[in-house]
Every structure is written in C-alpha cells, then in structure tokens.
C-alpha positions, 0 to 999 in steps of 0.5 A: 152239714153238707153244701147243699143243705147249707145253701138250701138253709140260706136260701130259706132264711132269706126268704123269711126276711122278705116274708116278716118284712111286710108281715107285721106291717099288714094288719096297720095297713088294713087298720088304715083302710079300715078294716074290723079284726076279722078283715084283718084276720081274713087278709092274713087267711087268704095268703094260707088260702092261696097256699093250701090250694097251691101247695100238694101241687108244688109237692107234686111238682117237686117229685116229678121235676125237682126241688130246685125249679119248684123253688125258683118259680115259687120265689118269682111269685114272691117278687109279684106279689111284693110289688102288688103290696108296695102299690096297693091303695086299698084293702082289695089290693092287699088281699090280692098281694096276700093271695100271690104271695102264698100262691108261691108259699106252698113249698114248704113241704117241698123244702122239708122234703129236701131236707128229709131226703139229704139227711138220716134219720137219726139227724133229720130232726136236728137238720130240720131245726137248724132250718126253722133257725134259719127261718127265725132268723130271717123272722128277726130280721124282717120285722125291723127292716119292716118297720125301718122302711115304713119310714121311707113311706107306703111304697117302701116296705114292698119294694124292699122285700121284692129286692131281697127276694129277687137277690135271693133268687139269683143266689139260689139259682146260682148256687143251690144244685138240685138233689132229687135223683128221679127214680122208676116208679111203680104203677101205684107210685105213678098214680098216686096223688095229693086227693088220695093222700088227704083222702087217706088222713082223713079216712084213717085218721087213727094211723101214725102219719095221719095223727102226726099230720093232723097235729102239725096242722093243729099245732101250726094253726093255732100258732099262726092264728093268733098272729093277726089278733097277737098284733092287734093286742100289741096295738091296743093293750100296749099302744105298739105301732107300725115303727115299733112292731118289727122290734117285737117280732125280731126279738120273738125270731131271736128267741126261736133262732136260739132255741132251733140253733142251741137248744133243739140237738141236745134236747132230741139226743137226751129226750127223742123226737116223740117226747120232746114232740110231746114237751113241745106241745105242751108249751105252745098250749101254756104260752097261748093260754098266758100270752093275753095276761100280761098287764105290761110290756115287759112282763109280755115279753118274758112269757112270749118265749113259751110259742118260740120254745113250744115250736121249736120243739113240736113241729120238726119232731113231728116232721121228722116223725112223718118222714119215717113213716111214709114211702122215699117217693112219696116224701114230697107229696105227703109233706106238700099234704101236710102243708096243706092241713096245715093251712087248711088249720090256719085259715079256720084259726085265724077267721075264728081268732079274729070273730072271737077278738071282736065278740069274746074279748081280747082274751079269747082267741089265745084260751080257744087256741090253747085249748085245741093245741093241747088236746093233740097231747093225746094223740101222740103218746104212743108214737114210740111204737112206730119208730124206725130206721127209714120208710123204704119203698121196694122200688127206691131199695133196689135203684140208689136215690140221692135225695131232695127237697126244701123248707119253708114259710111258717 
C-alpha cells in the first residue's frame, strides 16, 4: 500500500467516525420531537438527497481540479453541518443538518476513483476493501462515542463530530497529496457530463456498466434503507436506547472491518470479483430477510453479521467491475454517477421502508428489501465476459497518468 493510499484510507476512516457518531443518535432525537417512522425515514432520506444532487458534480470537479480540493471542501460542509445538529431545537433544523451534511457527502465516488486510479486492476478490489474496512471501522468507533457523548447532553454529540472532523481536515490537508495528473482531452472527453452518464445507464441498461451501477445502486439502497426502521426495531422489540445503540453499531462495523480487512483478499484471489460480487449479494438478501426473526437480542446479534458479510463482498467487487469497464477519464464522473443511483436507490428505500413499518409491520420493510436485492442476482451472471486488463481510452495511452481519487460514506 503506498503512502497515498494509506493517507487517503485514514482520512476515510476518520470521516466515518465523525459521520456514525450522530447517525445512530437521529431517529431518538426525531422521536424526541415527535416524529412517525416515516419522518424519521425521510430525515435520513434527505441527507442521501442532499448528496445524489451533489455527487456527479463533485466527481466532475474532481476530474477537472483533483481529488484533494474536492475532499477538503466536502469536509468543510461536515463541520457546517455538524454544529447545525449539535443546536437544533426541533425537527426542521435536523433536516437542514441532515441536508448539509450530505451536501459534503458526494465523494464517495470521488474517493473511489482515487483508489481505482492508484491501484491495478488485479488488486483494485482488494484496495477498495481495505477502504470499506476503514469506513467500518470508523462506523465502530462513532456509534460508542456517540452514545458516550449523548451523555454530556443534546449539544454534545454534534460539537464532538465537528471536532473530529476539522482535525481531519488538518490531517488531510496536511498530508494527503493530490494524485490526478490532468491529462489532454478529447472533444468527446471535454463534453462529456453526468446528464450524458445517467442518461446512458438508463438507456441501455442491458450493458456491463449500466448493470453493475444499477446493482450497486439496488445493493446499497436496500442496506442503507433499513438503517432508520433497523434503529426503530432496536428500540421497540429490544428496548435499546440513545446510550446503548452506539454499542450495536460498533459491534456491526467490528464485524465488517474484519471481513473487508482479513477475509475480502483471500476470497477475490480464490473466487474472482464476479463471483464473489454474486455471494455477496446472496448474503445481504439472507440477512435482510432474517434480520426481523430474531425473538432476543442475542440471537439478533449472530444473524446481523450476514449485511457485514453481504457488503463486504458486493459493493467493492462490483466497483472494481465498473472501474474496468469505463474510460481512465471518465473514472470520476461514472462513480460520482454511481453514487448518484445509489443515492437516488436509498432515498426510495428509506421513504418505502419507513411507510411499510408504519402500515405493514415491523417485519416488512427488510422482506421487500430482501426481495429487490436478490433479484439483482440475475443481472450479474455473466459478468465474466467483460472482464479485462483495463478500460483504457486512446488519449490517457499515449500521455502517462498518475492516477487519483477518493472513497466514501456508505
């Protein structure tokens, strides 16, 4: 792993502190207010909002002045929005925290461009799941800082993720060295832009990069949508609270910064990206389906490691897929557009997922969920075929690029 990535890594795992720290808190602090589950649902959705309307034009950005400023901006939103949600005294203010937050949380795709341009593609997996391990542990850490700090009273939690998160600016601006080098474009490259992308994935959504975006978009939708109704069936079936639910969440990013860190590069080397993209997703669909079975807390807590293991697995194999079948150029925008899909898959998740807890049960927002994630299944069995070395493009094989760019917040 090379200093850049290192750096790159770190600054990612920070982030995630700052991030799962007020995370868990939000849906006890819109309780508090009194808000329903689908309110609850679409404060959540509003953050996923903020950043699908954001993120292909931070990819753009990225391409156009590098990885690094786009990151350091990004992070300045955090901070913004952090202290909105350390003072906000009723539901609108958490919504406008929510959407400043994600205003910032659009590189994703920058950062995993980052990644896909520093390393070759027979170890881009592997490097994009020592990333996610980053991120998960950051998500291990924030939760229990989270519900230690609730403790120290509402303003607490906020002001503590602004903290982390301006020191990690500082480290980033410090130490993380812009990778990008620009190269000349075409007039097709100059032209291009995240309408044409998503336009594209739409219109032929029977091509390789179109189905690996719309799985990634389905994959993460369905993971992230639960997340509010996840917290609200904590609190009602197992009476878990705002000073215990960090512990929960750190012991599920535990689980994934152990599979990303030891498990994930032994399982690409002896199954390949398409296959264990394939395993992954048929985990995610199992553990979605038996997460709402459980009849204690302990019981719970041995099937939720099925979404750690289902994640790991999917979204850097599909990522690493997309990354070979896309031009070196165009690398930030189609992950920015990715994100975009992504997001776009969340927010229709979590608003569905939090109608369907209200009207259908506790139950039936992880069976739908489970439903649409395993129906992806078909849409990836022939990924093998499209394999290969790279995705060149004619301009960047004849002028040397040193590649660039960045990960993210799942």
């Amino acid at each position: 792993m090379n200093r850049k990535l290192l750096v790159l890594i770190i600054t990612a795992g920070v982030d995630m502190v700052g991030s799962f720290l007020v995370v868990p808190l939000l849906p006890f602090y819109a309780k508090a207010f009194g808000a329903s589950a689908f309110v609850v649902a679409a404060m959540a959705a509003s953050f996923h909002v903020a950043t699908l309307i954001s993120a292909p034009y931070w990819g753009r950005f990225s391409d156009k002045y590098g990885r690094r400023p786009a990151l350091l901006i990004a992070l300045t939103g955090s901070v913004i929005g952090y202290i909105i949600f350390a003072f906000s005294g009723n539901i609108w203010m958490l919504f406008l925290s929510r959407i400043v937050t994600g205003m910032g949380g659009g590189t994703v795709g920058v950062i995993q461009a980052y990644v896909a341009d520093e390393t070759p593609p027979k170890d881009r997996a592997k490097a994009l799941g020592w990333l996610s391990a980053a991120t998960n542990l950051g998500v291990a850490g924030g939760p229990a800082i989270g519900s230690l700090s609730a403790k120290l009273g509402m303003h607490g939690p906020g002001l503590l993720a602004a903290a982390i998160c301006l020191v990690n600016m500082y480290f980033a601006w410090r130490y993380l060295r812009e990778s990008r080098v620009v190269a000349p474009r075409t007039s097709r490259s100059d032209t291009s832009s995240s309408f044409r992308v998503i336009g594209r994935v739409i219109s032929h959504s029977d091509q390789p990069a179109s189905r690996l975006i719309l799985i990634y978009a389905i994959g993460l939708g369905a993971f992230y949508g639960i997340t509010p109704v996840l917290v609200l069936l904590l609190s009602d079936k197992y009476n878990i609270t705002k000073e215990t639910i960090g512990y929960f969440f750190s012991y599920t990013g535990l689980v994934g910064f152990f599979t990303r860190a030891f498990l994930l590069g032994p399982a690409v080397d002896r199954l390949g990206e398409p296959r264990l993209a394939r395993v992954g997703t048929l985990l995610l669909a199992l553990g979605l389906a038996l997460l709402p079975l459980p009849p204690n807390i302990l019981i719970f807590c041995l099937v939720s490691p099925l979404l750690s293991f289902g994640t790991a697995f999917t979204f850097p194999g599909v990522t690493s897929l997309l990354s070979r079948v896309i031009r070196v150029s165009e690398r930030g925008v189609y992950m920015g557009v990715q994100q975009s899909f992504g997001r776009v898959s969340t927010v229709i998740f979590q608003l569905g997922c939090g109608i369907a807890y209200d009207r259908l049960g506790q139950a039936a927002p992880f069976w739908i969920s489970a439903a649409f994630v395993a129906g992806t299944l078909f849409m990836g069995l022939d990924m093998e075929s499209y394999m290969r070395t790279d995705a060149p493009a004619p301009v960047e094989a004849a002028a040397p690029v040193a590649a660039a760019t960045v990960t993210a917040k799942p």
